[in-house]
C-alpha positions as CSV (number, residue, x, y, z in Angstrom):
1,X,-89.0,55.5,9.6
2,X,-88.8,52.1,11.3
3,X,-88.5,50.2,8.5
4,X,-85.5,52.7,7.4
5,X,-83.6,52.2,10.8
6,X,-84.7,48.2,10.6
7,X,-82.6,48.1,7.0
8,X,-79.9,50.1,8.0
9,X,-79.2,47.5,11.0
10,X,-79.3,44.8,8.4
11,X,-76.6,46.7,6.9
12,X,-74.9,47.5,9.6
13,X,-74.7,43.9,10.5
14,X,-73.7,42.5,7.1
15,X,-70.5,44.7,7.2
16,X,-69.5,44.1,10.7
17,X,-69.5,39.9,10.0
18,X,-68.2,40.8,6.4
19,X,-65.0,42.9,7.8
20,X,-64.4,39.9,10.9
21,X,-64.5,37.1,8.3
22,X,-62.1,39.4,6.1
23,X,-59.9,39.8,9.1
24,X,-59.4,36.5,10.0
25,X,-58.2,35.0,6.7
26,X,-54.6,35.1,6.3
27,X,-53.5,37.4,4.2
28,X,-51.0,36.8,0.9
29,X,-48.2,38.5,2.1
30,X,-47.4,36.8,5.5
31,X,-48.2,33.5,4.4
32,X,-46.0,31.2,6.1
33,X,-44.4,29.3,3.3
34,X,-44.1,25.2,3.6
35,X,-41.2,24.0,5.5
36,X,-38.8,22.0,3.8
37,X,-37.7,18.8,4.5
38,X,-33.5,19.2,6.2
39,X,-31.2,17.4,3.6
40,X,-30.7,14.9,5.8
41,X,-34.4,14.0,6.1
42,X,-34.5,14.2,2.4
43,X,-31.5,11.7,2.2
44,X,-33.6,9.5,4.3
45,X,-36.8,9.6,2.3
46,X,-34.7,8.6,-0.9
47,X,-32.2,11.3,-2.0
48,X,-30.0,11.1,-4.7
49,X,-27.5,8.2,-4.7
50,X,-23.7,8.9,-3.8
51,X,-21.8,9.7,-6.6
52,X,-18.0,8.4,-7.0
53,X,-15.5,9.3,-10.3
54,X,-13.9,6.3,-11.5
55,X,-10.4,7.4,-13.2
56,X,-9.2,5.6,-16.2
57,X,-7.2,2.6,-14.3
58,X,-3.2,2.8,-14.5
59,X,-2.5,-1.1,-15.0
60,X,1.1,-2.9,-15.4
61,X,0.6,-6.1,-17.0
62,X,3.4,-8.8,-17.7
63,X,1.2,-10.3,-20.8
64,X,-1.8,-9.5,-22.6
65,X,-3.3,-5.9,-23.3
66,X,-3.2,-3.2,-21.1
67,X,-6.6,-1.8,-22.9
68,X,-8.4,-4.6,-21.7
69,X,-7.6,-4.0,-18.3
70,X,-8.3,-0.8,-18.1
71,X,-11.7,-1.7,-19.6
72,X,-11.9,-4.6,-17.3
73,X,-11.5,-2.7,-13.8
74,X,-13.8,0.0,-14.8
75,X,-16.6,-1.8,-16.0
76,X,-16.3,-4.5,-12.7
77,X,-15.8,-1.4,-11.0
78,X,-19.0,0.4,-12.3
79,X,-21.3,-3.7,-12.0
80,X,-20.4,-3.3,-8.4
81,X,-20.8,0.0,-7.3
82,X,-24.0,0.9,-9.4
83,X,-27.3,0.9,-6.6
84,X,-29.7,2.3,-5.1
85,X,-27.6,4.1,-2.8
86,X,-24.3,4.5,-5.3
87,X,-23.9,5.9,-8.5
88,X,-20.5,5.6,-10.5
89,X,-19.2,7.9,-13.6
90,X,-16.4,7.0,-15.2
91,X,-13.7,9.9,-16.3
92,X,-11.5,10.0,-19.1
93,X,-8.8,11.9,-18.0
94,X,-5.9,10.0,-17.4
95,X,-4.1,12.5,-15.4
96,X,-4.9,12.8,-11.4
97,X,-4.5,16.3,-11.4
98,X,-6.7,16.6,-14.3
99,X,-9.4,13.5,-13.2
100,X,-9.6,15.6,-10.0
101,X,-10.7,18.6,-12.1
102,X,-12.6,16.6,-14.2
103,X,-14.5,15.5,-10.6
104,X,-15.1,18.6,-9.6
105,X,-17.1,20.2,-12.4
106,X,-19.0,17.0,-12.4
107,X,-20.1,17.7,-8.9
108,X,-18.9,14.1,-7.5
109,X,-18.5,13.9,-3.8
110,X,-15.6,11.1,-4.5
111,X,-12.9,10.2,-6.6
112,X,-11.6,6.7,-7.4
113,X,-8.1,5.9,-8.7
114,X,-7.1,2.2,-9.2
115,X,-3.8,0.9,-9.7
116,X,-3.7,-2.8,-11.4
117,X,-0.1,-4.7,-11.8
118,X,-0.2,-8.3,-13.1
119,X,3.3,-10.2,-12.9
120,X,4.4,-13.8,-13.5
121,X,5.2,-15.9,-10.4
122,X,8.6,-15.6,-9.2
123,X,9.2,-17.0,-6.1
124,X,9.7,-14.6,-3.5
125,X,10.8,-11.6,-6.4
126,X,10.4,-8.2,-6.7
127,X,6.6,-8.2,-6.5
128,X,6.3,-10.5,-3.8
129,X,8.0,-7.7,-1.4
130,X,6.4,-4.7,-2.6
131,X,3.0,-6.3,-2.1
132,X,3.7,-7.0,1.8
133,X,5.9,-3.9,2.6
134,X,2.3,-1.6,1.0
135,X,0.5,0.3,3.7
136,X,-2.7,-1.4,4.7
137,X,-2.4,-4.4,2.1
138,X,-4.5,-7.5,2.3
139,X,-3.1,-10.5,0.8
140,X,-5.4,-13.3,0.4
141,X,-5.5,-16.3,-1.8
142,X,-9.2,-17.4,-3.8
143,X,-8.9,-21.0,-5.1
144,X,-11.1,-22.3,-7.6
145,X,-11.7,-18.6,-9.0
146,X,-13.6,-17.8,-5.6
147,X,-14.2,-14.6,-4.3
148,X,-15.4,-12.3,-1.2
149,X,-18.9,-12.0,-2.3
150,X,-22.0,-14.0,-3.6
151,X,-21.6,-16.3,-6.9
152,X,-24.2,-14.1,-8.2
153,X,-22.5,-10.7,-8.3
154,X,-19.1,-12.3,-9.8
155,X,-21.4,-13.6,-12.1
156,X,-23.4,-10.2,-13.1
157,X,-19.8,-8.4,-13.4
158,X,-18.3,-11.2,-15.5
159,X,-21.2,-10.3,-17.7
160,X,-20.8,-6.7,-18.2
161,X,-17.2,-6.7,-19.0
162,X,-16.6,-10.4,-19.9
163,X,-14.9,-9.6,-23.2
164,X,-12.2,-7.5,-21.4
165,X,-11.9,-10.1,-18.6
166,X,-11.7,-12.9,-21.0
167,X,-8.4,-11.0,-22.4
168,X,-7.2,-10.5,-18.8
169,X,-7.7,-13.8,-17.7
170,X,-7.1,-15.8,-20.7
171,X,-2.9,-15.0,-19.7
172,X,-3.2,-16.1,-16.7
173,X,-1.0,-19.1,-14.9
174,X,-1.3,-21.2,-11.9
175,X,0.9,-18.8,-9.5
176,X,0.6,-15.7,-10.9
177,X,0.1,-13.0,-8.9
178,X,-2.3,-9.8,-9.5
179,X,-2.2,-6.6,-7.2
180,X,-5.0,-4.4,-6.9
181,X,-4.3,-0.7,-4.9
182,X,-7.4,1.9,-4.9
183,X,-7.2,5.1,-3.3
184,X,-11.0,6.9,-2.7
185,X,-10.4,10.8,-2.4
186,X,-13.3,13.2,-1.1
187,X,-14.1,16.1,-3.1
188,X,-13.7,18.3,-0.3
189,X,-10.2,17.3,1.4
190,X,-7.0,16.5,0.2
191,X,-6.4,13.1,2.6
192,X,-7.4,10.2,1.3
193,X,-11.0,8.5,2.8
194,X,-9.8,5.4,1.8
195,X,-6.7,3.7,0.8
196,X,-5.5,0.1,0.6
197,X,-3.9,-2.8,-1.4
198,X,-4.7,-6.1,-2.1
199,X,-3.4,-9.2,-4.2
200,X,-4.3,-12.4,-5.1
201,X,-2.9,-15.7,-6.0
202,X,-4.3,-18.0,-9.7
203,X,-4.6,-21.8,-8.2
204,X,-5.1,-22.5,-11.9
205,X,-4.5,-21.6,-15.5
206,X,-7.2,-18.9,-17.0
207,X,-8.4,-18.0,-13.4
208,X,-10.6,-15.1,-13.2
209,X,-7.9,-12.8,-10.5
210,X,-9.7,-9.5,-11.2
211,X,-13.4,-9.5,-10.1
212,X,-12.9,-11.1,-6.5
213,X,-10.6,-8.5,-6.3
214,X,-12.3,-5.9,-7.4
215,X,-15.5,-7.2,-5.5
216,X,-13.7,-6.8,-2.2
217,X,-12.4,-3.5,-2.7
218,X,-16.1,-2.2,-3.8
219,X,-17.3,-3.7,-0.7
220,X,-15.2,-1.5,0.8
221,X,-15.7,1.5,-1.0
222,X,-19.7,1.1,-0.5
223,X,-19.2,0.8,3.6
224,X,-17.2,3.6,3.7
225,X,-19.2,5.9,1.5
226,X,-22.7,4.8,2.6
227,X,-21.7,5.2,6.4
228,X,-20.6,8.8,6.0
């Protein structure tokens, strides 16, 4: 009989320390699940980049082909604003109501129109005025093919679309004038983020007009984008 009432203590025992270990392991169904990091901490810890929609480029050009151009802005366009924290996709509608629809279904949080007119120096013409009369133009003049930013980055666009800029440039003349306007729209508001135009002055035949300015305007684009 002692031994009996010895064993059933064990048992006794066993269950007691087998129910309290039971007890205290969480159980399945209020697991907390693992917090997830805010978007903005996700940003931080290297999100996706910032994603603008390039529409085709409207360009007015006194001589040489309007398809190079169009292929030179959006390929400088696309050299400059490709990084770590940008991303650019070019669209191929070539109407803004439809390049704004385009944008959308993309899931882009910005569009980018670019106008590009190219005229022959006239002394003081038609051009001349419309350029300073242009809400929040820059006019600035690049001798020697020189430009906002580092040797290096005029170089890497020149590469990527140096056919279509070799077409551009190739009509240029000492004097000649090129105006570059760009308007950046937000997805989500009808007001433009961004809008501005700038021109810029050959010092010599063949000069390379395009990049610097398309350079300065990226440099733009990316402070305003990146800052948000």
């Amino acid at each position: 009989m002692r031994i009996t009432l010895r064993a059933l203590s064990g048992v006794c025992l066993l269950f007691f320390v087998s129910e309290k270990a039971a007890y205290s392991q969480p159980q399945a169904g209020n697991a907390q699940p693992a917090a997830n990091p805010a978007p903005a901490e996700a940003g931080r810890a290297g999100g996706a980049p910032v994603e603008i929609c390039l529409a085709p480029a409207s360009v007015q050009m006194a001589a040489g082909k309007s398809d190079d151009a169009v292929q030179a802005v959006r390929e400088t366009f696309v050299t400059f604003l490709t990084g770590p924290n940008l991303k650019v996709t070019p669209l191929t509608s070539r109407l803004a109501s439809q390049a704004r629809e385009e944008a959308r279904q993309g899931h882009c949080r910005y569009v980018l129109f670019v106008t590009l007119t190219y005229k022959k120096k006239t002394g003081g013409g038609l051009f001349t005025r419309a350029a300073s009369d242009a809400a929040g133009s820059a006019v600035w003049h690049i001798p020697g093919g020189g430009s906002a930013g580092s040797a290096a980055a005029r170089s890497a666009a020149t590469s990527v679309a140096s056919t279509a800029l070799r077409g551009v440039s190739s009509n240029v003349k000492a004097k000649d004038v090129m105006m570059l306007e760009y308007r950046l729209e937000a997805a989500d508001r009808t007001a433009p983020v961004l809008a501005k135009s700038e021109k810029s002055k050959a010092s010599s035949d063949g000069e390379d007009l395009l990049t610097p300015l398309v350079e300065h305007a990226a440099g733009a684009i990316a402070n305003t984008v990146t800052h948000k």
